[in-house]
C-alpha positions as CSV (number, residue, x, y, z in Angstrom):
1,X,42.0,13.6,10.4
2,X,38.7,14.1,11.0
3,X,36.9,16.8,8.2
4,X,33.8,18.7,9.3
5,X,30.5,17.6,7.1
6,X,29.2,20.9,5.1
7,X,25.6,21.5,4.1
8,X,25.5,20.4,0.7
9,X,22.2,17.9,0.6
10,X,18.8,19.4,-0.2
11,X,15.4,17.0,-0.1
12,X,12.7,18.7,-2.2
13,X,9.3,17.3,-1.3
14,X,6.2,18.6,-2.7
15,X,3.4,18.8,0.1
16,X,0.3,16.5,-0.4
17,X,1.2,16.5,-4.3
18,X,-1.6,15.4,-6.2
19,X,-4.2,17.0,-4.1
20,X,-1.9,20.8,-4.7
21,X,-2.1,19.8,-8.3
22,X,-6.0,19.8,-8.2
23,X,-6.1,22.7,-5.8
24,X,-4.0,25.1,-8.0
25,X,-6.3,23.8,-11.4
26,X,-9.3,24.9,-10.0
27,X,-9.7,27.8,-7.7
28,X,-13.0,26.8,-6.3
29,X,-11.0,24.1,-4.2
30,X,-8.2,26.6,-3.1
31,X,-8.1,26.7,0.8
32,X,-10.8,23.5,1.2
33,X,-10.3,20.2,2.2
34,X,-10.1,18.1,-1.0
35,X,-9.9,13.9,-1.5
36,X,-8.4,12.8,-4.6
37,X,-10.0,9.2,-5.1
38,X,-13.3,8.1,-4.1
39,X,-12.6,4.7,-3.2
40,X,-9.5,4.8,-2.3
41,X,-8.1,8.0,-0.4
42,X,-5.0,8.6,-3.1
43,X,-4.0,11.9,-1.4
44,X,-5.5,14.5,0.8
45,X,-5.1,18.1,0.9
46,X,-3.9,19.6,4.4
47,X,-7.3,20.7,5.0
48,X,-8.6,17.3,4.9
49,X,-5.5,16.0,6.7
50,X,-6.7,18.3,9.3
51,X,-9.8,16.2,10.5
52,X,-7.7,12.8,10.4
53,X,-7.9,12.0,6.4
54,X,-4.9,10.2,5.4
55,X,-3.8,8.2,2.1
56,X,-4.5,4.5,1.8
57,X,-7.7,5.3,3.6
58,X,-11.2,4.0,2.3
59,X,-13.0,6.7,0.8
60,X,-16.1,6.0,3.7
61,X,-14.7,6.8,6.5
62,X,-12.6,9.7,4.8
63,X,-15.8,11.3,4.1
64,X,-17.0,10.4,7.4
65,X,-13.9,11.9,8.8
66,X,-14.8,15.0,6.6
67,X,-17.9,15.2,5.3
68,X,-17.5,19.1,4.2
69,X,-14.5,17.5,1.7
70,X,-14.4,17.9,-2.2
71,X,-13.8,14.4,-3.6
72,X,-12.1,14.7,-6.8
73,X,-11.1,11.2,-8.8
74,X,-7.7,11.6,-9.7
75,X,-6.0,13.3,-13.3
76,X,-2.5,11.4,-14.0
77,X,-1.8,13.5,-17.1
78,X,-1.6,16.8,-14.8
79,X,0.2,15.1,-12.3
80,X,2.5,14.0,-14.7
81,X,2.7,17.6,-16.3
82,X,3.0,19.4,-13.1
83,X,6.1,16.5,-11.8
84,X,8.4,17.0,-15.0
85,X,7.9,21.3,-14.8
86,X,9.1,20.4,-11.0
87,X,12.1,18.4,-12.0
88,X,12.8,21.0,-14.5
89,X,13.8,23.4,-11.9
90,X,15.8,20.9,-9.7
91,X,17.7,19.8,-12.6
92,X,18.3,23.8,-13.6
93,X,19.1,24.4,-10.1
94,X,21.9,21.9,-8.8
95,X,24.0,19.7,-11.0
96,X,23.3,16.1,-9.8
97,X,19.7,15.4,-9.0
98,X,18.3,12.1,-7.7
99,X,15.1,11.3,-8.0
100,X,13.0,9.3,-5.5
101,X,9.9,9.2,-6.4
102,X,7.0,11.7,-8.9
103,X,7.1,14.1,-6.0
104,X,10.7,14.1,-4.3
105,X,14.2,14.4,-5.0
106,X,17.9,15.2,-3.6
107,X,19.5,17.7,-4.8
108,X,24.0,18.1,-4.5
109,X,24.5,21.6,-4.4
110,X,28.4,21.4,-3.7
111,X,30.3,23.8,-5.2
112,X,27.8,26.1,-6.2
113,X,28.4,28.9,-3.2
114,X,30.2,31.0,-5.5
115,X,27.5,31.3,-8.4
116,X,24.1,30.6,-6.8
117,X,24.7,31.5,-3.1
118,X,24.4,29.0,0.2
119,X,22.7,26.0,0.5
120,X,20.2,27.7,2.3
121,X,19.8,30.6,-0.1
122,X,19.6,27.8,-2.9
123,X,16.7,26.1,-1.6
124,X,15.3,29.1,-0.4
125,X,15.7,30.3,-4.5
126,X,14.3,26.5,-4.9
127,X,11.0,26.8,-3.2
128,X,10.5,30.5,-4.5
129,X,10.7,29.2,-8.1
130,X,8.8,26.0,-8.0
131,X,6.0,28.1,-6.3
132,X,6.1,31.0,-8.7
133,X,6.9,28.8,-12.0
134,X,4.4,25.5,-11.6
135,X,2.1,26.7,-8.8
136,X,2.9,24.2,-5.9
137,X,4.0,24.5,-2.2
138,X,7.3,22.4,-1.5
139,X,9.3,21.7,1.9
140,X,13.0,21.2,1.6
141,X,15.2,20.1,3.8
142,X,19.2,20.9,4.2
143,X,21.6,18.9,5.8
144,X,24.8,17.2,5.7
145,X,23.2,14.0,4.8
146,X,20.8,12.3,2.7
147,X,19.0,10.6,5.4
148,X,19.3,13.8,7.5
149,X,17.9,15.9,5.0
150,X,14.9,13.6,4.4
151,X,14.1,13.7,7.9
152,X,14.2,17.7,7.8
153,X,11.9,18.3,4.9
154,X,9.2,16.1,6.5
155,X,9.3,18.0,9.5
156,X,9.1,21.1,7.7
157,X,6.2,20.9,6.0
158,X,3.9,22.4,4.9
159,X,5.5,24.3,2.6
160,X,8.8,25.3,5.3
161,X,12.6,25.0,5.0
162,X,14.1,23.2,8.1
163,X,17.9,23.2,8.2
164,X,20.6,20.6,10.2
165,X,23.5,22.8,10.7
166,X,27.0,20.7,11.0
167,X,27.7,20.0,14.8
168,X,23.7,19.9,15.9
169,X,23.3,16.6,13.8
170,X,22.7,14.2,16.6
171,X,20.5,16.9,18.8
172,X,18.0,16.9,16.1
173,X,18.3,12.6,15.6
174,X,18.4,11.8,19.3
175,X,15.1,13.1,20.4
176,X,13.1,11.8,17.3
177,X,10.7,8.8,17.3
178,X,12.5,5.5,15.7
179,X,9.3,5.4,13.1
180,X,10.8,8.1,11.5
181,X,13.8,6.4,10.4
182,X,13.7,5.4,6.7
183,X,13.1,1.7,6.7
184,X,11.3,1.2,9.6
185,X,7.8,0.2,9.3
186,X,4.8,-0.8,12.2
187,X,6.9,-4.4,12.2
188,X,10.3,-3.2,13.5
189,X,8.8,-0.1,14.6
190,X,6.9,-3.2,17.2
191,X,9.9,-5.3,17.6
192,X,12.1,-2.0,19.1
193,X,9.1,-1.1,21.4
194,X,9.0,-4.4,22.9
195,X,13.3,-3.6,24.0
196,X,11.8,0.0,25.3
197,X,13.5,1.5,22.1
198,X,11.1,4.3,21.6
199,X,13.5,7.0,20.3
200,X,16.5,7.4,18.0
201,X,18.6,8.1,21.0
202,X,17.3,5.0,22.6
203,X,18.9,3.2,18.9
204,X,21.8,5.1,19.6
205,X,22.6,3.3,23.0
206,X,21.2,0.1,22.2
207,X,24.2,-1.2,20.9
208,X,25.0,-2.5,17.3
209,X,25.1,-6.1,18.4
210,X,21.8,-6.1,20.0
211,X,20.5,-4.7,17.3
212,X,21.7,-6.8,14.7
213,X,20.2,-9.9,16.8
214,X,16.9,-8.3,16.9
215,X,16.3,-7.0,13.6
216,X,19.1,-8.9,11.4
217,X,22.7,-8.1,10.6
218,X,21.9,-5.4,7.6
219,X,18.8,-3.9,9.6
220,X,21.0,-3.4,12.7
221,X,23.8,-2.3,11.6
222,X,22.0,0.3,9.2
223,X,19.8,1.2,11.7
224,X,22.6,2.3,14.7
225,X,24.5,4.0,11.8
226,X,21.7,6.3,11.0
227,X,21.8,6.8,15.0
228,X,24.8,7.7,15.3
229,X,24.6,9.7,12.1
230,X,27.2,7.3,10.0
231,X,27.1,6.7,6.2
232,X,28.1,9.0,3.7
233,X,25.6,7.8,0.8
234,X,25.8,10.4,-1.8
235,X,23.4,11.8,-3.9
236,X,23.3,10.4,-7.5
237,X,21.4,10.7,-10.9
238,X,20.1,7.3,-11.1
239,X,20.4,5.0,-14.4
240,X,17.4,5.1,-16.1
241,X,15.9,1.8,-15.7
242,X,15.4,-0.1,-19.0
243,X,11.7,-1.9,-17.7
244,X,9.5,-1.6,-14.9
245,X,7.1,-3.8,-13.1
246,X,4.9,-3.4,-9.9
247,X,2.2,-5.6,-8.2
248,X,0.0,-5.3,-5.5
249,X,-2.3,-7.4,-3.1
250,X,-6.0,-6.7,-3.3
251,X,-7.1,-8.7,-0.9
252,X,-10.3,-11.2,-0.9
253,X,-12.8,-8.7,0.4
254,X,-15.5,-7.0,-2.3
255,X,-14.3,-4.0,-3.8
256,X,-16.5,-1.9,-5.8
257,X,-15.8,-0.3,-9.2
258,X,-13.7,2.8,-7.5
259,X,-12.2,0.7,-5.6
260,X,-10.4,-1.0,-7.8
261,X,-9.8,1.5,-10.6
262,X,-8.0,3.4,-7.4
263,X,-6.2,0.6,-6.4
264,X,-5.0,-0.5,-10.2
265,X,-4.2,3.4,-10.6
266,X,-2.1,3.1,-7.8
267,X,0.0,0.5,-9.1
268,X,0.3,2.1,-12.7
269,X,1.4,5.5,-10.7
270,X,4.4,3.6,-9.3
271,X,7.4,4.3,-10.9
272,X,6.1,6.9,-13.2
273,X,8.6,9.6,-13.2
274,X,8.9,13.0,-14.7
275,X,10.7,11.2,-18.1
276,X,7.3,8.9,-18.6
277,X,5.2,10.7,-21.3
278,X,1.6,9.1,-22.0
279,X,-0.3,10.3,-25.1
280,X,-3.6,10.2,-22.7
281,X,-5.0,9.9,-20.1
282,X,-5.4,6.4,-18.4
283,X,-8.3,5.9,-16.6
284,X,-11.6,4.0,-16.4
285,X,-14.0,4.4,-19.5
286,X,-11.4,6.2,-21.7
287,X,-11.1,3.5,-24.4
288,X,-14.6,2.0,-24.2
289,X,-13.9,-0.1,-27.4
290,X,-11.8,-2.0,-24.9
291,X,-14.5,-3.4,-23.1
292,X,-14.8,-6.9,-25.0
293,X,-14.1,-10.4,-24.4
294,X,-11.0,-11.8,-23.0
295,X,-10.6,-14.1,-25.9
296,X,-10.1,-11.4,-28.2
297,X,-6.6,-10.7,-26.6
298,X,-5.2,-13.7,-25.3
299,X,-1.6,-12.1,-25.9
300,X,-1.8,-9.3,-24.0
301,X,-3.8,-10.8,-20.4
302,X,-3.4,-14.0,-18.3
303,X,-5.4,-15.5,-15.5
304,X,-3.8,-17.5,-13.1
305,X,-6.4,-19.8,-11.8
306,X,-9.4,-17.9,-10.1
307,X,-7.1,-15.1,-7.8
308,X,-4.1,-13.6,-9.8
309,X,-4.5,-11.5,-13.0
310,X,-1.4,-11.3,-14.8
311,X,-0.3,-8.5,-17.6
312,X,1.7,-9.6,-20.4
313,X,4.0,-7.6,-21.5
314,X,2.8,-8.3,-25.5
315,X,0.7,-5.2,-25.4
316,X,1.8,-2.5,-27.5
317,X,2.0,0.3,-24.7
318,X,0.9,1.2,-21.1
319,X,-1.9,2.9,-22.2
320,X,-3.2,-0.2,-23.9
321,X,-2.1,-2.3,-20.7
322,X,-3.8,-0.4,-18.2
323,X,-7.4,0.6,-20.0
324,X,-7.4,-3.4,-20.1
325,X,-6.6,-3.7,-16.9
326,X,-9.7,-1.6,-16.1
327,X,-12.2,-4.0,-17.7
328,X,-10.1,-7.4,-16.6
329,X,-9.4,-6.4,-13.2
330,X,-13.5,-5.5,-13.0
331,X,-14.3,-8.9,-14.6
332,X,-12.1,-11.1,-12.5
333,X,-11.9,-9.2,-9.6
334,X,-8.5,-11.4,-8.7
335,X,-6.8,-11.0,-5.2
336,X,-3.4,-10.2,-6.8
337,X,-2.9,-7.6,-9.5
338,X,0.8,-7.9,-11.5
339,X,1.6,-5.2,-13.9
340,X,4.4,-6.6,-16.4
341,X,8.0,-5.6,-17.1
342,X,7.6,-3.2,-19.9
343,X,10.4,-2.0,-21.7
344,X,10.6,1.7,-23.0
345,X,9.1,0.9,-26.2
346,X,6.1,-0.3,-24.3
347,X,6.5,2.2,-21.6
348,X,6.9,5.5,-24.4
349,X,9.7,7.0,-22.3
350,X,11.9,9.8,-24.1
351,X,15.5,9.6,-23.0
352,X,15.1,12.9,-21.8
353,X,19.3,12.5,-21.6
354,X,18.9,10.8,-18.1
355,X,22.2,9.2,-16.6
């Protein structure tokens, strides 16, 4: 017996995050186009988004791009702050909330018609309060589906509502660019293109068996799932995980100074949640006394030959970690940069009573 999907999937994103944070701070960079990050383009206000600035983006050619922009290096305390009074709101507005990353969440909002309305008068309630109560624009998206839901808020922004009423699911997929898709990046995004797969129709008629040979067996078959708007993934408050670890490439090139505190801030920005709670700020410069000789703390850092710089986890909290990480990244300028698997004592993370 086939039973109709309902709208009961909301995904809360809040538009161009870090630079609304440093918008709303300080009204002389309301209504401007403002860079967070000099070096490194770490977000971009839709202003700045407006003549071609984009994240990831070397800080030259954003000013180039924009040379009337506000560069502003970045404040991870605030964003911190202003993430956890976000999640506050989802987790008072629908029971189950997962979150995906600082700035985005699902929300399950079954069940809740009779006390807090319709999906779409709950995330119309949603957006109201996160604008009124921590200052920030947010697009949500309503659908049946995670995946559907995802694809709605990003075509709502900035700051919009987009809904996927039951029964117009596969009108609103079909006609949608396969890069679109989660999960597919410039490399499948390449291989589909080279079989005239352009569209997420086009995914739709491919087949499942061609796909699979083309992309693998897991890639194919998820992929012509989503397509045909399969799956029934629900949303769920994840465990909380008990360490964390994150690394990134730097490449062999010469970065300067901002270069590589943006690209080490980067990597200490991944997986820090609303629960993380740092008693300062971490930046470049903030604990000068830090600035000495490797020997000193042999425990704590690690260099692997002459291109990895390793972290150990025998420092006694992030904050410690990453204002060495400053100076030792600076020093060895390796082409690989490791952060360690901290655990919560390290990491100073409340329990926040997280599932």
């Amino acid at each position: 017996m086939f039973v109709e999907r309902q709208l009961t999937i909301l995904h809360a994103d809040l538009d161009a995050f870090f630079a609304s944070v440093e918008q709303r701070d300080d009204p002389r960079l309301r209504c401007r186009p403002v860079i967070v990050g000099a070096g490194v383009v770490m977000a971009a206000s839709y202003e700045a988004r407006a003549c071609g600035v984009r994240s990831a983006m070397g800080g030259a050619r954003a000013r180039r791009l924009c040379p009337q922009a506000i560069v502003v290096q970045p404040r991870w305390q605030a964003y911190v702050e202003a993430s956890a009074a976000v999640f506050a709101i989802f987790e008072r507005t629908a029971p189950i909330v997962e979150r995906v990353s600082i700035d985005e969440a699902f929300l399950d909002v079954r069940g809740l018609h009779a006390i807090a309305g319709s999906p779409v008068q709950i995330a119309t309630g949603l957006r109201q309060a996160v604008r009124e109560q921590a200052g920030l624009p947010i697009s949500v998206g309503v659908a049946t589906t995670k995946v559907l839901a995802k694809l709605a808020s990003a075509m709502a922004k900035p700051d919009g509502l987009l809904v996927v009423d039951p029964g117009d699911e596969l009108a609103f997929l079909h006609p949608l660019a396969v890069q679109r898709l989660w999960g597919v990046g410039p490399a499948t995004a390449e291989k589909l293109h080279g079989r005239g797969i352009r569209s997420v129709g086009d995914l739709a008629q491919a087949g499942e068996p061609a796909l699979m040979a083309l992309l693998g067996r897991a890639a194919g078959r998820h992929l012509y799932a989503v397509a045909h708007n399969r799956g029934v993934e629900r949303v769920q408050a994840r465990r909380r995980r008990r360490s964390f670890g994150s690394q990134r490439a730097l490449g062999r090139s010469e970065l300067s100074p901002d270069e590589l505190d943006a690209a080490l801030s980067q990597v200490h920005a991944r997986d820090r949640g609303p629960a993380a709670s740092e008693p300062d700020e971490v930046r470049p410069n903030a604990y000068p006394n830090l600035e000495q000789p490797l020997a000193t703390c042999p425990r704590e850092i690690r260099v692997v030959g002459d291109e990895r710089l390793q972290l150990e986890a025998a420092a006694f909290d992030l904050v410690e970690v990453v204002s060495r990480a400053f100076w030792c990244v600076r020093v060895h300028r390796p082409a690989w940069l490791r952060l360690p698997e901290l655990t919560d004592a390290a990491l100073l993370i409340p329990d926040h009573g997280r599932h």
